[in-house]
N, CA, C and O atoms as CSV, one atom per row, in Angstrom:
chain,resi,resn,atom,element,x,y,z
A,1,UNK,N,N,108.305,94.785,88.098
A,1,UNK,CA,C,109.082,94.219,89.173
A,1,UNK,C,C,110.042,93.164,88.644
A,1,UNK,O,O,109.595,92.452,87.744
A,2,UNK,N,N,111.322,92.940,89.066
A,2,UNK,CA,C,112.225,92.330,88.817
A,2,UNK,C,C,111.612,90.790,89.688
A,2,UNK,O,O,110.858,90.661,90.652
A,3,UNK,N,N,112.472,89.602,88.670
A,3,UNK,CA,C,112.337,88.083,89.551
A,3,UNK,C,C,112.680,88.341,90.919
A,3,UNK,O,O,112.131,87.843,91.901
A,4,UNK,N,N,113.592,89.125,90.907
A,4,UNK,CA,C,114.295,88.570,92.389
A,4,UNK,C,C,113.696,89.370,93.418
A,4,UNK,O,O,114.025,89.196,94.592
A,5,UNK,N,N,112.683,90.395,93.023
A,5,UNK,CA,C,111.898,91.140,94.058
A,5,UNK,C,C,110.564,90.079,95.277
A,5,UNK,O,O,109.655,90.385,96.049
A,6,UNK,N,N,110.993,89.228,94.953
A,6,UNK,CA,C,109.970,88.203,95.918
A,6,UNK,C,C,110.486,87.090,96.771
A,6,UNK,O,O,109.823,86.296,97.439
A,7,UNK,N,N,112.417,87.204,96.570
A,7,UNK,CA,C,113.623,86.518,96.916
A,7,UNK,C,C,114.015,86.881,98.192
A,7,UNK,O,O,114.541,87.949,98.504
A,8,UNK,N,N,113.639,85.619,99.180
A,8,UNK,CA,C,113.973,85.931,101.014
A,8,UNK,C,C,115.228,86.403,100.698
A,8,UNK,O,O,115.903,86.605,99.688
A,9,UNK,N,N,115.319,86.514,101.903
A,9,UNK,CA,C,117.251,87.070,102.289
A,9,UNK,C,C,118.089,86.545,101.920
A,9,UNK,O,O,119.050,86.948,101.264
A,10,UNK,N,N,117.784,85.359,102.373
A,10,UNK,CA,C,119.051,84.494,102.204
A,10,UNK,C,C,119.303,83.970,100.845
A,10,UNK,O,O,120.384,83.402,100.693
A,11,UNK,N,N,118.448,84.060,99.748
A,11,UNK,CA,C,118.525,84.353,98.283
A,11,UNK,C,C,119.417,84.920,97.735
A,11,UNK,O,O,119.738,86.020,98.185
A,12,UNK,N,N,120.274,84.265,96.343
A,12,UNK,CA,C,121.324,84.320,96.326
A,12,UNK,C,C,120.683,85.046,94.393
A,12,UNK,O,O,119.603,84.703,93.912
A,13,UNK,N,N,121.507,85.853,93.795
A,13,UNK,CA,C,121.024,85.866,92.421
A,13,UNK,C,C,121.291,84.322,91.519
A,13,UNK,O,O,122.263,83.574,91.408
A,14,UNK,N,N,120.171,84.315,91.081
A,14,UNK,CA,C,119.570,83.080,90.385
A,14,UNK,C,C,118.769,82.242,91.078
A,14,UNK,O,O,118.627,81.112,90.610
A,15,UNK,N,N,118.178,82.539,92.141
A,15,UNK,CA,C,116.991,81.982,93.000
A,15,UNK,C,C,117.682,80.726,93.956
A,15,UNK,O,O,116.998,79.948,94.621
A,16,UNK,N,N,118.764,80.703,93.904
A,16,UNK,CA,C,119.618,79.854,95.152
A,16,UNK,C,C,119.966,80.397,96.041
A,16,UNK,O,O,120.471,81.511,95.895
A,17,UNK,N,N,119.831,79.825,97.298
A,17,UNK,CA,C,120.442,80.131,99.109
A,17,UNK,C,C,122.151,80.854,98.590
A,17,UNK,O,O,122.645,80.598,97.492
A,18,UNK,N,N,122.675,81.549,99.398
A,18,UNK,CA,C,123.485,82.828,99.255
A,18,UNK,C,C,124.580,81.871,99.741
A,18,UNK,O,O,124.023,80.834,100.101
A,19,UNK,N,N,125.950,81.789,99.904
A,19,UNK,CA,C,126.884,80.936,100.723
A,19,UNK,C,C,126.627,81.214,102.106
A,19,UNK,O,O,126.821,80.327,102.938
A,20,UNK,N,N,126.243,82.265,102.418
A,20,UNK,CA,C,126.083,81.909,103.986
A,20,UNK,C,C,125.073,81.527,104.720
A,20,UNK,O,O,125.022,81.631,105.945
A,21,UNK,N,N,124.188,81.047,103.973
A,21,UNK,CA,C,123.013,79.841,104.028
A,21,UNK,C,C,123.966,78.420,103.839
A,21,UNK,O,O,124.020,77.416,104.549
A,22,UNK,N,N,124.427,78.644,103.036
A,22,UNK,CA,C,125.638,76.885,102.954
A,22,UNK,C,C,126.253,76.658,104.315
A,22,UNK,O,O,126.374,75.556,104.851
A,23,UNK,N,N,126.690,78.010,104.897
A,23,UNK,CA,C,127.680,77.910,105.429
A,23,UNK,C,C,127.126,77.079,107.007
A,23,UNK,O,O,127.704,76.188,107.629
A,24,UNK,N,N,125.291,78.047,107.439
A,24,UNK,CA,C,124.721,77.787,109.002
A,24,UNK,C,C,124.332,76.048,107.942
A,24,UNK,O,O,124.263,75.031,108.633
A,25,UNK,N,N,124.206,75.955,107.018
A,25,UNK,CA,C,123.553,74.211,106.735
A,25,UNK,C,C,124.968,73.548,107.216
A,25,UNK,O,O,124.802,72.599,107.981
A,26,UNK,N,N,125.997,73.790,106.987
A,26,UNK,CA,C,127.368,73.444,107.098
A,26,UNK,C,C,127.892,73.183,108.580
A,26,UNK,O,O,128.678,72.292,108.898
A,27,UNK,N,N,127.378,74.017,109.332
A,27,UNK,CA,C,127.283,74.099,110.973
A,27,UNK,C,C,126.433,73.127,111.474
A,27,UNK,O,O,126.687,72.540,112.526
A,28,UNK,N,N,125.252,72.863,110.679
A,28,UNK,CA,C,124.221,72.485,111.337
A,28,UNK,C,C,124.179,70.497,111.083
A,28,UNK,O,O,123.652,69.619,111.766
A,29,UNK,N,N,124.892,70.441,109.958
A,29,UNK,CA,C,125.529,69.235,109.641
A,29,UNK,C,C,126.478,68.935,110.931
A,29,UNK,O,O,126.444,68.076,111.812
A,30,UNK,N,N,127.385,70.087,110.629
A,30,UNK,CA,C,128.628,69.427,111.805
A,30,UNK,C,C,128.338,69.030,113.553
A,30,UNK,O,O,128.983,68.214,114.211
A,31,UNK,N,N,127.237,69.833,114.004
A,31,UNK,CA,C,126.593,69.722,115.329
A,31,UNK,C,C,125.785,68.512,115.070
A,31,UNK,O,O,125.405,67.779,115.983
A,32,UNK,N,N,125.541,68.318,113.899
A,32,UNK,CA,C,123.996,66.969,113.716
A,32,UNK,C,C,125.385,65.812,113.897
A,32,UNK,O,O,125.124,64.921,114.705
A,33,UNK,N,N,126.294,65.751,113.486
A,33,UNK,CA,C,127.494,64.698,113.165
A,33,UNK,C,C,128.274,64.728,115.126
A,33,UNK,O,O,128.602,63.758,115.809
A,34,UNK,N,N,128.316,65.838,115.389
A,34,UNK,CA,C,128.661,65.113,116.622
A,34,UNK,C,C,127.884,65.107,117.726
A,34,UNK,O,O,128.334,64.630,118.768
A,35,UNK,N,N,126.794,65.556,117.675
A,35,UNK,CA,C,125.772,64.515,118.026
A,35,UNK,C,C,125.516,63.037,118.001
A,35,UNK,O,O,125.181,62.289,118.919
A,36,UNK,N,N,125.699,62.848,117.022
A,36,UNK,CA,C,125.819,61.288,116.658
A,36,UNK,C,C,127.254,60.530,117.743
A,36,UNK,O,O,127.131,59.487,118.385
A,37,UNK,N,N,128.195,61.166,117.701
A,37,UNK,CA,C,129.186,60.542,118.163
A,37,UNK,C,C,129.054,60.487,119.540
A,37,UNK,O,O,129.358,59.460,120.146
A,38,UNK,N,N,128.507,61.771,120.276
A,38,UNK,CA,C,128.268,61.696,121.289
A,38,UNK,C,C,126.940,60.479,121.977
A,38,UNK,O,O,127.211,59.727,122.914
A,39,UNK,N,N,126.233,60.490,121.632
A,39,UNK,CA,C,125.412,59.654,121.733
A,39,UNK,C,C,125.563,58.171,121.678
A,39,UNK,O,O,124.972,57.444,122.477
A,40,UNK,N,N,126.529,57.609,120.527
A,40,UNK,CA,C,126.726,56.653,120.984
A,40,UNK,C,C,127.873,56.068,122.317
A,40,UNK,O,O,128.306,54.950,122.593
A,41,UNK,N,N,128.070,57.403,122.908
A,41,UNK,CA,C,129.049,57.175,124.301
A,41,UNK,C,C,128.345,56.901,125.258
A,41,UNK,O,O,128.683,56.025,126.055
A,42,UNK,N,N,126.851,57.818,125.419
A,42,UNK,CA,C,126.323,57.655,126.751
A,42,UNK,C,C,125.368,56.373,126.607
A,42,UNK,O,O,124.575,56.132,125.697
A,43,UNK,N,N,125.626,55.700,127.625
A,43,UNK,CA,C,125.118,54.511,128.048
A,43,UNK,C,C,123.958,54.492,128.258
A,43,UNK,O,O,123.465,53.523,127.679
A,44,UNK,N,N,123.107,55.159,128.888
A,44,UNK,CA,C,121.783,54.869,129.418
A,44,UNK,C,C,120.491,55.335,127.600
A,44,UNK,O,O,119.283,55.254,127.374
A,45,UNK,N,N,121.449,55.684,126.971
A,45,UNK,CA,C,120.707,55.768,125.836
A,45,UNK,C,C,120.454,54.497,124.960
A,45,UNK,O,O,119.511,54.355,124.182
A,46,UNK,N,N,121.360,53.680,125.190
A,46,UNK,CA,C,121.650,51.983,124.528
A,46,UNK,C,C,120.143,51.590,123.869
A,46,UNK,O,O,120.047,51.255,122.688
A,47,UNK,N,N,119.002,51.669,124.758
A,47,UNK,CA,C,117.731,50.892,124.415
A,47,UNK,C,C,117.479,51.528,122.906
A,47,UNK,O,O,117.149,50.836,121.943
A,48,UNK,N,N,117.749,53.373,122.848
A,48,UNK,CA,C,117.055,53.903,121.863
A,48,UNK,C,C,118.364,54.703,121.075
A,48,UNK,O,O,118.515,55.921,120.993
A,49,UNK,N,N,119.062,53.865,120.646
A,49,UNK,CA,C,120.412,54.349,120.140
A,49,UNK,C,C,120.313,54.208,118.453
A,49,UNK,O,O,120.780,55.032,117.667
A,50,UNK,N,N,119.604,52.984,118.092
A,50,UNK,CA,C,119.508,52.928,116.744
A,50,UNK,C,C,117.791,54.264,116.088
A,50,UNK,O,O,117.562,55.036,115.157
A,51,UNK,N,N,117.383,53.968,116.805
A,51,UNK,CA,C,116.187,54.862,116.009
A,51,UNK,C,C,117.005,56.609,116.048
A,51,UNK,O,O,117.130,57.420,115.131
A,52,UNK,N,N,117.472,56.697,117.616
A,52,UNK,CA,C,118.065,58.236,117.381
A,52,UNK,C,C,119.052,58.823,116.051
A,52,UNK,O,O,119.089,59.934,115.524
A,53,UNK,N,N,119.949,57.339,115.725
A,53,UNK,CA,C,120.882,57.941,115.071
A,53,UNK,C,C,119.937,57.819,113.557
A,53,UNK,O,O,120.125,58.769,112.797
A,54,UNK,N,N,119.271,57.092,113.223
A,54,UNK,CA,C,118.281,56.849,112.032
A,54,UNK,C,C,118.096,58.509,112.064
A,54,UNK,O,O,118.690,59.233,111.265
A,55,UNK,N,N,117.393,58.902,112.865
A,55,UNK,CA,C,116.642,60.192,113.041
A,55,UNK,C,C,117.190,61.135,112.465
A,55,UNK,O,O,116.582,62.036,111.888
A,56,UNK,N,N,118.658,61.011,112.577
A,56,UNK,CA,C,119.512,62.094,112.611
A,56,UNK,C,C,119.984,62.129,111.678
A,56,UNK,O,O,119.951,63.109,110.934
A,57,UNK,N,N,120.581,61.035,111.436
A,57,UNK,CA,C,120.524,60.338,109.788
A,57,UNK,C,C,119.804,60.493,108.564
A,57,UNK,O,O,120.191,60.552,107.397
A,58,UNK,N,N,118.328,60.561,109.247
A,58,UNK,CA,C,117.177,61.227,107.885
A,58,UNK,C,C,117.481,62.763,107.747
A,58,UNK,O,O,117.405,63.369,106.679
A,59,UNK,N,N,117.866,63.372,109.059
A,59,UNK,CA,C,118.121,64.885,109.000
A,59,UNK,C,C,119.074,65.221,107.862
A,59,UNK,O,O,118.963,65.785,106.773
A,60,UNK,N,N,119.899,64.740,108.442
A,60,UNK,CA,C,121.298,65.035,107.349
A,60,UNK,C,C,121.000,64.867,106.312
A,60,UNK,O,O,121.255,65.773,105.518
A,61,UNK,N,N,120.255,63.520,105.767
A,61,UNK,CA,C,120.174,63.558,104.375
A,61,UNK,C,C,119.438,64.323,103.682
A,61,UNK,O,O,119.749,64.714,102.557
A,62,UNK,N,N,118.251,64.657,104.351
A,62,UNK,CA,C,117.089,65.528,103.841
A,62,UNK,C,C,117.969,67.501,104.142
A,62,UNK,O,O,117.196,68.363,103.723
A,63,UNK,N,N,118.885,67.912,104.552
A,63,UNK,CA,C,119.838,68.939,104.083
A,63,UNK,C,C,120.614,68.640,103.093
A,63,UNK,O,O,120.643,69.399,102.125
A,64,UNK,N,N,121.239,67.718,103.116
A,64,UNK,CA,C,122.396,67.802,102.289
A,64,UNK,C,C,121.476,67.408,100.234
A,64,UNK,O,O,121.855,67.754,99.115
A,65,UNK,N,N,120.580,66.806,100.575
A,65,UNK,CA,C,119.753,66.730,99.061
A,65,UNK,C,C,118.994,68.169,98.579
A,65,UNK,O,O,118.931,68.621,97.436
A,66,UNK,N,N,118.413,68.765,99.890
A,66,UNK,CA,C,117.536,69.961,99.876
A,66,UNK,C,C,118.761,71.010,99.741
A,66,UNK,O,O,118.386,71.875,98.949
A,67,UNK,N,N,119.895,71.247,100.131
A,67,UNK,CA,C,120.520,72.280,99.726
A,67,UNK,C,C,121.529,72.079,99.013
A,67,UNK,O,O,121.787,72.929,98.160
A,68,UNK,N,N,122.446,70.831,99.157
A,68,UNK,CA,C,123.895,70.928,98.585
A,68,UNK,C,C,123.340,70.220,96.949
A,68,UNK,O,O,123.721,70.828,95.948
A,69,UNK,N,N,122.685,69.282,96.805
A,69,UNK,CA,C,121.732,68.732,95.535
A,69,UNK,C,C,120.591,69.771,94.877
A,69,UNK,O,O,119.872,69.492,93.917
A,70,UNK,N,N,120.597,71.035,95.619
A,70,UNK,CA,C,119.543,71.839,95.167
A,70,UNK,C,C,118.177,71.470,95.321
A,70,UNK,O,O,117.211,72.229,95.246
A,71,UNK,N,N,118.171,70.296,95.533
A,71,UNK,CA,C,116.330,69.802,95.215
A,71,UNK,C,C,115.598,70.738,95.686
A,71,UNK,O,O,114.548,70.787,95.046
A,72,UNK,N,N,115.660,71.696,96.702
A,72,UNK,CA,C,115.178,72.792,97.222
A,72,UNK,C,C,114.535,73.529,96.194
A,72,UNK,O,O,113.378,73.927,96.327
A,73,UNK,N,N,115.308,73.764,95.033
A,73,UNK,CA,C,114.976,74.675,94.319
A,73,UNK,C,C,114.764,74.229,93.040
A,73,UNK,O,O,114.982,74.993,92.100
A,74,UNK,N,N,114.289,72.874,92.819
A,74,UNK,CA,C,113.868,72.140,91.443
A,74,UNK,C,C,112.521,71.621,91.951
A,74,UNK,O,O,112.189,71.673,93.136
A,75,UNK,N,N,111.667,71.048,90.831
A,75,UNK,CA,C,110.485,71.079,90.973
A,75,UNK,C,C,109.816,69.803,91.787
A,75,UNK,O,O,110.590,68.876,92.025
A,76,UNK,N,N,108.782,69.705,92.125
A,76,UNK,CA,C,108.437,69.061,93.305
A,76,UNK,C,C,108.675,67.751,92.995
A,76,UNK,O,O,109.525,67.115,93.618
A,77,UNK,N,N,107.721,67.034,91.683
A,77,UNK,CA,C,107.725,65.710,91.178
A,77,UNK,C,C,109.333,65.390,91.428
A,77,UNK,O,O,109.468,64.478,92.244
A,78,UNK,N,N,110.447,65.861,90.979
A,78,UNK,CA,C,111.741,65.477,91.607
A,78,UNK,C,C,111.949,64.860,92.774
A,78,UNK,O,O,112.678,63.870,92.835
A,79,UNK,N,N,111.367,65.343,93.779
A,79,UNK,CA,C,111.799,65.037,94.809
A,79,UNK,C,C,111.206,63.765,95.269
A,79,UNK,O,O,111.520,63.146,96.285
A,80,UNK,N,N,110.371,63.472,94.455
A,80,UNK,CA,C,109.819,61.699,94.483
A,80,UNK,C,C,111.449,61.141,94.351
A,80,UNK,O,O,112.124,60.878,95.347
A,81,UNK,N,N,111.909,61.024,93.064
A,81,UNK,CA,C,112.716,60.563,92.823
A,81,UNK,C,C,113.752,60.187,94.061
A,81,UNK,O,O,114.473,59.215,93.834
A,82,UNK,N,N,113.875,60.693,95.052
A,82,UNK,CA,C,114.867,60.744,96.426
A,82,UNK,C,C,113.987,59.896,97.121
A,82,UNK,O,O,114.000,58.686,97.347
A,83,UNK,N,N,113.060,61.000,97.467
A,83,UNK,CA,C,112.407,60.533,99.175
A,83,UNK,C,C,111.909,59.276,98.532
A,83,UNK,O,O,112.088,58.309,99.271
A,84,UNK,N,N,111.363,58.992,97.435
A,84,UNK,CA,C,110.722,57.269,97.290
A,84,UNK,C,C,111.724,56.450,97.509
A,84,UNK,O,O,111.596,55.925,98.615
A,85,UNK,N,N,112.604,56.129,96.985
A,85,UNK,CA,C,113.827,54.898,97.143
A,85,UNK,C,C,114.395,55.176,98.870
A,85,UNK,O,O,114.522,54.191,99.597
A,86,UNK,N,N,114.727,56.678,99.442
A,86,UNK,CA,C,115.023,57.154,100.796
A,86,UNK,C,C,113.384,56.086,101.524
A,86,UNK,O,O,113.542,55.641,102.661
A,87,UNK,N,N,112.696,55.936,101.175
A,87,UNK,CA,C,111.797,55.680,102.297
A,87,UNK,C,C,111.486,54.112,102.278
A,87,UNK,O,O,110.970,53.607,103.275
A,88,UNK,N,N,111.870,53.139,100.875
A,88,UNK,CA,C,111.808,52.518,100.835
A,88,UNK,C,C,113.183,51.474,101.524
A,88,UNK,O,O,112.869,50.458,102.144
A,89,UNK,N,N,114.469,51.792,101.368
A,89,UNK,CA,C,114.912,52.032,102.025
A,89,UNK,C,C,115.277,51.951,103.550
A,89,UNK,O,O,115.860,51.175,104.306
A,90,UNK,N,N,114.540,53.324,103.612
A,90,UNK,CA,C,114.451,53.341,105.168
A,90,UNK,C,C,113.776,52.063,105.469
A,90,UNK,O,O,114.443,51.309,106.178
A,91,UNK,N,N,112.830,51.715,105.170
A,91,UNK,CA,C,111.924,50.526,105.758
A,91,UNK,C,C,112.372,49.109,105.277
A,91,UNK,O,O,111.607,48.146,105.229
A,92,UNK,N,N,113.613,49.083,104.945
A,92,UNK,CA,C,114.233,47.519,104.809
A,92,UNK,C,C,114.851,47.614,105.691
A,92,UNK,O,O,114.962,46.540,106.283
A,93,UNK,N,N,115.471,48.586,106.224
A,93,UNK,CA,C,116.748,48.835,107.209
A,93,UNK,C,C,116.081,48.620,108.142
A,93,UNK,O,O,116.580,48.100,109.141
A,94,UNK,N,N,114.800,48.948,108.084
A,94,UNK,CA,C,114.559,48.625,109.729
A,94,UNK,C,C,113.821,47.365,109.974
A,94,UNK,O,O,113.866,46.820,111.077
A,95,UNK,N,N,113.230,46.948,109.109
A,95,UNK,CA,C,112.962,45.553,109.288
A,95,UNK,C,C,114.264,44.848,109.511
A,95,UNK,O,O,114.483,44.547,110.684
A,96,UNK,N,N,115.036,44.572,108.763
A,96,UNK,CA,C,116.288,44.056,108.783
A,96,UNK,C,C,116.920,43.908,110.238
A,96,UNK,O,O,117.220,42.973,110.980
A,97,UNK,N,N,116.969,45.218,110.272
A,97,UNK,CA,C,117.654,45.568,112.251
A,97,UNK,C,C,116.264,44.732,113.408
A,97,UNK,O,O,116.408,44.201,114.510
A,98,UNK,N,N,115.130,44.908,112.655
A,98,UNK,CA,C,113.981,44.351,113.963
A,98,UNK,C,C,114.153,42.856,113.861
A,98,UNK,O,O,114.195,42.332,114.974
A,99,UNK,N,N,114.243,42.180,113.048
A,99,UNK,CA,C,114.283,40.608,112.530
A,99,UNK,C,C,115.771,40.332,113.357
A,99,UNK,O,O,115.856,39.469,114.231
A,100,UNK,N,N,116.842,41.136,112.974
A,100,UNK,CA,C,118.386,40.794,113.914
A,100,UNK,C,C,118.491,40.983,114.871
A,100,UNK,O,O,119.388,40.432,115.511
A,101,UNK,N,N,117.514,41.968,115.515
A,101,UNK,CA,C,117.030,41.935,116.876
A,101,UNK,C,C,118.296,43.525,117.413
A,101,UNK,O,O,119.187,43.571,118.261
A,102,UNK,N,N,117.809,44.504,116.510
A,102,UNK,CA,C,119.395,45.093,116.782
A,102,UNK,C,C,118.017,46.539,117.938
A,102,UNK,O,O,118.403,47.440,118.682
A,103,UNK,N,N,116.728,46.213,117.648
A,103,UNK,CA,C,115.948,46.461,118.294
A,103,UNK,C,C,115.263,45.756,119.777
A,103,UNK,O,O,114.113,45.552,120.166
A,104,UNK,N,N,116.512,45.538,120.294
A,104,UNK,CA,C,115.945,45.185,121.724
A,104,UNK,C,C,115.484,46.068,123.043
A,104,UNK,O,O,115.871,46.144,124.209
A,105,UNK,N,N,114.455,46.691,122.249
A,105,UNK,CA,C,114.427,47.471,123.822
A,105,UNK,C,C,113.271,46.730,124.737
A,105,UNK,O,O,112.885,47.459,125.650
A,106,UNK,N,N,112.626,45.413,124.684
A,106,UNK,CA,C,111.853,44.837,125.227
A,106,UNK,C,C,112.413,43.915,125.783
A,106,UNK,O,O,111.824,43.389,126.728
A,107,UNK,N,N,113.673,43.441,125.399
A,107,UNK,CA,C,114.499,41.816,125.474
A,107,UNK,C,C,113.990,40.575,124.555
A,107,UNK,O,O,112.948,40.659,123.906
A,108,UNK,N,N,114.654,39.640,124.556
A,108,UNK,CA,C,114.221,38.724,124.290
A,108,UNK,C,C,113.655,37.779,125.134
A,108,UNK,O,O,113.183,36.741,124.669
């Protein structure tokens, strides 16, 4: 049996996603991005506006490292290398924003 006989669909030769796997990640970026824009229009979302866009924010990044960076397809211990500093990170930002109070959904 050949390598590539165990290669989903969307498998491209040399064990990478095909371009038109780039292309729905590419879509799925652009709907995740105006999402974001939209959201910060509607008003009654205000209380939970910073965690949503965080959210969305981790999305994007965790595509754009997993497919356009390949990490998808390099070996696991790698992916420390991201998500550790990504999570550390993440958790200054949000202390930071809770201490500035950019987290008011209780009031002061």
């Amino acid at each position: 049996m050949s390598e590539h006989a165990h290669a989903s669909p969307d498998a491209a030769p040399g064990g990478h996603a095909s371009v038109w796997t780039y292309v729905k990640v590419a879509l799925i970026l652009t709907v995740i991005t105006a999402l974001e824009v939209v959201v910060i229009s509607i008003r009654f979302l205000t209380p939970i506006i910073v965690p949503l866009l965080l959210a969305m924010s981790l999305a994007k990044f965790a595509l754009v490292v997993m497919f356009f960076m390949h990490l998808r397809y390099d070996p696991r211990p790698l992916t420390l290398v991201f998500v550790g500093p990504l999570l550390i990170a993440l958790g200054v930002t949000v202390a930071l924003m809770t201490l500035g109070g950019a987290f008011l959904v209780l009031g002061r």
